[in-house]
N, C-alpha and C positions, 0 to 999 in steps of 0.2 A: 643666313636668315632670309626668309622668303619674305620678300618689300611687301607694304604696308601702303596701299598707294594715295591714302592720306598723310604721309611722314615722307618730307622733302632731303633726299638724299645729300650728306655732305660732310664731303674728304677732307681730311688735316694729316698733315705729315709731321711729326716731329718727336725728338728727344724728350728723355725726363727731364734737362736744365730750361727746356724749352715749354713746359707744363702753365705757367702762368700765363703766358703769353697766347699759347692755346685757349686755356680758356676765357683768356679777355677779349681774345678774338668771337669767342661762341658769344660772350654777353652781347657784344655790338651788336651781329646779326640778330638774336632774338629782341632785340631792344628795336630794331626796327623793323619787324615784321609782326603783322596782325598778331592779337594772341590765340587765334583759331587756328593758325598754321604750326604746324608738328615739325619735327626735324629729325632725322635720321643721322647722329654723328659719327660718323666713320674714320677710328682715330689710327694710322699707319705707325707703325713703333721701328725704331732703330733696336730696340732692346724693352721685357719687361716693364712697366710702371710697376713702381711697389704698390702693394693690395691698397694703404691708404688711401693714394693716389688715386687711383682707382673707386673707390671707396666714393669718396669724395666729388667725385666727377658726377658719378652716377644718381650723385644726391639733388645733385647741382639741374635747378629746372627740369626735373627728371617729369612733372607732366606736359612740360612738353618736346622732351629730347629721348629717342632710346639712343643709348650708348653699346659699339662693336669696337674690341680691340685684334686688334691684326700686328702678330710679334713679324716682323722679316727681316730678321735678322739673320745677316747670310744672305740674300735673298737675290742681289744685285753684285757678283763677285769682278765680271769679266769689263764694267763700261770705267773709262773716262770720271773720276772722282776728280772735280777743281780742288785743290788744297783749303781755299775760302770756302766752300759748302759741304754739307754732310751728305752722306749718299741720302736720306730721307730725301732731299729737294728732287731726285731721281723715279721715287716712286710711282709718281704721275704718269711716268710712263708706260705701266703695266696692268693701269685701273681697266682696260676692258677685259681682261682676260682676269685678273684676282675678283671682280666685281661683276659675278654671272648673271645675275640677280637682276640688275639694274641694265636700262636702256639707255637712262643719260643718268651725269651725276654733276654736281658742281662740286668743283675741288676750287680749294682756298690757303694760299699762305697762311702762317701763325702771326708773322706782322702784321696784320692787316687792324685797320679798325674798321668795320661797316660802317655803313651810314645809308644805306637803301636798301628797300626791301626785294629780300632775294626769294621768296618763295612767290614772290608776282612775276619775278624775271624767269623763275623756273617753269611756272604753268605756262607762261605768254609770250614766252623765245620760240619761235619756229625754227629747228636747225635742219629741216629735209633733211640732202644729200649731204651737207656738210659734215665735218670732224668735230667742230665746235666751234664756240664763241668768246673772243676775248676782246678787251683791249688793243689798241693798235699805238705802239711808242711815239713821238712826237720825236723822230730820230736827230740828234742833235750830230752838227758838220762834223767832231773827229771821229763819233761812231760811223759813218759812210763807208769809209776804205775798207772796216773792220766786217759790215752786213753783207757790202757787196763780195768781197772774197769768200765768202760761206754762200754765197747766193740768194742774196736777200735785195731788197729794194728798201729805200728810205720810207718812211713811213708805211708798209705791210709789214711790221716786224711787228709780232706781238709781245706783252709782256706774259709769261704762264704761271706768275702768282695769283691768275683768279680767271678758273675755267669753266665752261660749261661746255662737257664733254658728251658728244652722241656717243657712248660705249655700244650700240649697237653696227653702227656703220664702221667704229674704226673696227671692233671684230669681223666685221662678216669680208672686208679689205687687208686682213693679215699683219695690221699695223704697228703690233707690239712687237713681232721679232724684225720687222724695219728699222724700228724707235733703238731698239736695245744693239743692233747693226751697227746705226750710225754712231749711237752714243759712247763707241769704241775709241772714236779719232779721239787722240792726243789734242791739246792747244785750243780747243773750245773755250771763249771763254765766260759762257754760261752753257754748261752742255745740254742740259733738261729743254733748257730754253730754244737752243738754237737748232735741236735734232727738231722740234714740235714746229717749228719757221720754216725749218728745209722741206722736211716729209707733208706738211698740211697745206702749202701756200698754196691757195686758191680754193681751198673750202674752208673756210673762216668766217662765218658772222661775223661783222663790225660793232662790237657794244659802244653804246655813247663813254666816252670817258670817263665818266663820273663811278662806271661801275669799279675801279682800278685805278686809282688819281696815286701815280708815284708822284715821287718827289718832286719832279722839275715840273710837275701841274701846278704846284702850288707858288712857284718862288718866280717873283716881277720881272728876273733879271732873264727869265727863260720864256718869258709871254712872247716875245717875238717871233723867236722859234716856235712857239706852243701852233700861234696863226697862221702857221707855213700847212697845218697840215686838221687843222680844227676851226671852231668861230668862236665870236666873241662870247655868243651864247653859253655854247660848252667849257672856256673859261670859269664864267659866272657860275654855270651850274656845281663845276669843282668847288669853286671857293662856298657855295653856299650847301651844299652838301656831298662833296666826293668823297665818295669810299678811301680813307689814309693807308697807302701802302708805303713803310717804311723800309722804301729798297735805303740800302747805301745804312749810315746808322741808325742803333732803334734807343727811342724814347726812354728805355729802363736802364741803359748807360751811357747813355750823351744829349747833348742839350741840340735837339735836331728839329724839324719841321713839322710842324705839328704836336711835339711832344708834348704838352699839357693834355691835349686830348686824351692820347692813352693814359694818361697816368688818371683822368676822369673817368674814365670805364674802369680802372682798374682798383678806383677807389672804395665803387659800387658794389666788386664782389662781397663775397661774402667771407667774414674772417676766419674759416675756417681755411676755406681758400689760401686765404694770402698767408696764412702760417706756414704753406709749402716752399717757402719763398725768402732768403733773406736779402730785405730789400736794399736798395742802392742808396744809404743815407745822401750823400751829394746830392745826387738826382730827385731824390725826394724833397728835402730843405731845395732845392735852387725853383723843384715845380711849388711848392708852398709858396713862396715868394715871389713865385710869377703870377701865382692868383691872384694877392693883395695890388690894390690901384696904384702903388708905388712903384713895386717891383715891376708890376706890366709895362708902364711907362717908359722904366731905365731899362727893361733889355729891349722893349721893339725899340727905343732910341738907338742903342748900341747898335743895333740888327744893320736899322738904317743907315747910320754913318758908314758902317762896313761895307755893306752894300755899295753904297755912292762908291766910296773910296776904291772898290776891288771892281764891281763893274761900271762905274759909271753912271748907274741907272736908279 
């Protein structure tokens, strides 16, 4: 497809069991970005979406989304698959060279909830020379041993579920058959992640955190470590609107950080939508009951005492 340079390029990788989450991920971003801004969704497949599927997507804010599907399946035979991830999470690695089209793109996990407007961050991010622009982890002491032996430094490690990619600079430097080189070694153990940390460090835009707020942004008992490598400011700004990246478990089968949120954006679809989906009764009855003024009270209590009890804090 020949870009559209009012319609803001952006990549998702994922499975059909992974379709919901996809598109609850699409609602957050349009929900916080003007309605004058267009969006290019560019959906990477392990396999097929059936036509509904499909069907259905396409329906979905279709004035202000075009929708491309990209099967590649096969497509990644020879790297490094952690047994925890799907080759999908891999994909990333080959967006300048599959994506001729485009000069930069923002790619995005399917965990993710948005919460900031990404077509401002898209027009008004300068990446020059750089690879792109992410998040930088708040590296916590027994991750250390594990950065440094891969060649990383505490706090420049990025996270890469939420990138803004100059695909022009990493093509015109050969990056992809680097990327897919490194992503060979055995015992990586995030590989996507840790080949994009080795081959990129030192051309990296720093995004405020808030674009990328994992887990440990959000929970009191990691605030300490958070200000080894951030301020009080960008705390605040997390809690008061970071982007939820549910690394570690996700909201639609466990009771985790944040989880009421997605399950509020995911309420919002539309029900044709959610018919593709059968939901997680548990998860669903424990977020109903986390809404009502009672339920909220006894689990942030419960949360609390754990808390004290396991870290002291």
């Amino acid at each position: 497809m020949k870009p559209d340079q009012d319609y803001i390029p952006i990549v998702v990788a994922f499975t059909p069991n992974y379709f919901i989450p996809a598109v609850t991920c699409l609602y957050s971003i349009l929900k916080h970005s003007p309605e004058e801004n267009n969006f290019h969704l560019i959906c990477l497949l392990t396999e097929d979406l059936p036509d509904r599927m499909k069907n259905k997507l396409e329906e979905f804010q279709k004035d202000r989304v075009h929708y491309s599907f990209i099967n590649l399946t096969g497509k990644l035979k020879d790297i490094y698959i952690d047994e925890r991830y799907t080759v999908a999470a891999s994909y990333r690695l080959i967006l300048p060279d599959l994506l001729l089209e485009y000069n930069k793109v923002i790619y995005i996990d399917c965990d993710v909830i948005v919460r900031n407007d990404l077509a401002k961050l898209y027009k008004e991010t300068s990446l020059g020379d750089n690879y792109m622009a992410a998040v930088f982890e708040a590296s916590l002491d027994f991750q250390i041993p594990y950065l440094e032996s891969i060649g990383c430094k505490p706090g420049h490690y990025i996270n890469s579920g939420f990138l803004l990619m100059n695909l022009d600079k990493l093509r015109k430097d050969l990056m992809v058959a680097q990327f897919l080189d490194a992503a060979k070694v055995e015992g990586l153990q995030f590989p996507d992640q840790d080949v994009l940390n080795q081959l990129c460090n030192g051309k990296i835009v720093k995004l405020p955190p808030y674009y990328n707020s994992i887990r440990t942004f959000f929970l009191p008992q990691y605030k300490n470590n958070f200000m080894k490598y951030y301020s009080e400011e960008d705390w605040n700004n997390i809690q008061d609107h970071g982007t939820i990246h549910y690394t570690g478990a996700k909201p639609w089968n466990s009771f985790t950080v944040k989880f009421d949120i997605w399950w509020d954006y995911y309420e919002e679809l539309p029900s044709e939508i959610r018919k593709e989906w059968d939901v997680n009764k548990k998860m669903y009855r424990l977020y109903t009951f986390y809404k009502t003024t009672v339920g909220n009270k006894i689990i942030n209590a419960a949360q609390n005492i754990y808390r004290r009890m396991k870290y002291n804090s």
